[in-house]
C-alpha positions, 0 to 999 in steps of 0.5 A, spaced: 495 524 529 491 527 523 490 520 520 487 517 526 482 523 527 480 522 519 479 516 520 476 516 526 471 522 524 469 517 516 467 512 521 463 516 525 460 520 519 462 516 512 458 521 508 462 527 509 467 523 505 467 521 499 474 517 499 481 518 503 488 518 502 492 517 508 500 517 508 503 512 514 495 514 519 498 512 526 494 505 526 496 499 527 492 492 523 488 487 526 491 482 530 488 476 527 490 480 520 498 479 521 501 473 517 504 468 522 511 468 525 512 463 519 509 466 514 514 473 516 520 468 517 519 466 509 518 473 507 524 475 510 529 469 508 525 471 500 527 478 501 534 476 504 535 471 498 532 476 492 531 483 495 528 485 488 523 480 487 517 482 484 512 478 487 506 481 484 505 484 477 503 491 476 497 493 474 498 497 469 491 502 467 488 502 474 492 507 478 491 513 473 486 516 468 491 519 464 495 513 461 501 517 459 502 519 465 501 511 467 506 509 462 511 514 464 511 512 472 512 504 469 518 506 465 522 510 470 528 506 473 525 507 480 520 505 480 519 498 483 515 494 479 
């Protein structure tokens, strides 16, 4: 309920934040936003084939200012990339 109240509270008054970070907020997307049943339905059967498909790249340089730090996080095994 404290994510839904942050945000409640930056729509109301956006210049009390300079930014957030929210973990699992109690919201739910638009529903003109959501992929159709098709588009969900080959998504699954991709993940169902090849779970561990990257379908994106990582981006590299953007997440942290201390690049070290980037180049480590890339490195770990556990990290999905």
């Amino acid at each position: 309920m404290g994510g839904l109240i942050t945000l409640h509270l930056s729509l109301k008054k956006p210049e009390l934040f300079s930014g957030m970070v929210l973990i699992a907020p109690l919201i739910y997307p638009a529903a003109d936003s959501m992929p159709s049943q098709f588009v969900v339905y080959i998504a699954q059967l991709i993940n169902w084939i090849n779970p561990t498909l990257a379908l994106v790249e990582a981006n590299l340089g953007k997440n942290c200012s201390d690049i070290k730090m980037e180049i480590d996080f890339h490195q770990d095994p556990l990290t999905y990339s």
